[in-house]
C-alpha positions as CSV (number, residue, x, y, z in Angstrom):
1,X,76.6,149.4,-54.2
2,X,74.1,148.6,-56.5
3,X,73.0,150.4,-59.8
4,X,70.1,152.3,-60.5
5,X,70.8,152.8,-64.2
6,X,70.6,150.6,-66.9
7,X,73.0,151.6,-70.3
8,X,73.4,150.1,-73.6
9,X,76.4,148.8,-72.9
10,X,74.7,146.6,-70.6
11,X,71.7,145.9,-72.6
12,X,74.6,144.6,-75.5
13,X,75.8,142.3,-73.0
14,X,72.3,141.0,-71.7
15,X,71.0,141.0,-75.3
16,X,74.0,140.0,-77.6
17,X,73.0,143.0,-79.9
18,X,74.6,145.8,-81.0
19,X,75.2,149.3,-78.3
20,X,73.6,150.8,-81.2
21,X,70.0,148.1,-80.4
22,X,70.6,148.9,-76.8
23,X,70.3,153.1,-77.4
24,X,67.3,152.6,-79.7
25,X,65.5,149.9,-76.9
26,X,66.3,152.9,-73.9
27,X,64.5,155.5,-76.4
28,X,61.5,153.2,-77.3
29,X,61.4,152.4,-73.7
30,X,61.4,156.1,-72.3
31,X,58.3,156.9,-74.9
32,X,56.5,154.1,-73.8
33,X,56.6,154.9,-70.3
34,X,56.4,158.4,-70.8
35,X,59.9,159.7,-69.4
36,X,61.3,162.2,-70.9
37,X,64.6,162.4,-72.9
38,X,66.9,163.6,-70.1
39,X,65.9,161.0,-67.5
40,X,67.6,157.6,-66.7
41,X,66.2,154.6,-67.2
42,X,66.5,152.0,-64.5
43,X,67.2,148.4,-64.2
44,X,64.0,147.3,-63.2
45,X,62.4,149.7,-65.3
46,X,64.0,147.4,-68.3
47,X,63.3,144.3,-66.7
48,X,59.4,145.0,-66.3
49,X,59.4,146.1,-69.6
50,X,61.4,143.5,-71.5
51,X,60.4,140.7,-69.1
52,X,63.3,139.8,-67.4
53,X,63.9,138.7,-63.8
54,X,65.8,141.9,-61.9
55,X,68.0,139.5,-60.6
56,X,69.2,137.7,-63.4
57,X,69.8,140.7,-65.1
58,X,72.1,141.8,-62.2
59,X,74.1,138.3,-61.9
60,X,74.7,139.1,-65.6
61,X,76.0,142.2,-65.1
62,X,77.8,141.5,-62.3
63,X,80.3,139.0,-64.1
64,X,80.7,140.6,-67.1
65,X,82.2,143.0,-64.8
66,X,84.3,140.6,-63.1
67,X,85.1,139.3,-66.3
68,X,86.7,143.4,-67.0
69,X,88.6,143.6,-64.5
């Protein structure tokens, strides 16, 4: 099953920047698009805003993952 959620655990693996970059991006993220605190952010949510392809992203993901376990 797929993700809906995006975390800053994986932006530091998309990005290469800190978990700390990754919490500050979700935040600037949620203001800009007018969510509010408590609600998620989504993948493609991310993607659409940061300019990556939703796919990519979720190869990405996807091995690191493998790469975990």
């Amino acid at each position: 099953m797929e993700r809906l959620v995006i975390t800053a655990k994986d932006i530091q693996i998309i990005t290469g920047k800190s978990e700390r970059y990754g919490r500050e991006k979700i935040a600037q993220i949620k203001s800009k698009i007018n969510k509010q605190p408590h609600q998620f952010l989504t993948i493609e949510e991310y993607c659409n805003y940061s300019g990556f392809e939703v796919e990519k992203v979720l190869i990405v993901l996807k091995l690191k993952k493998n790469k975990q376990q």
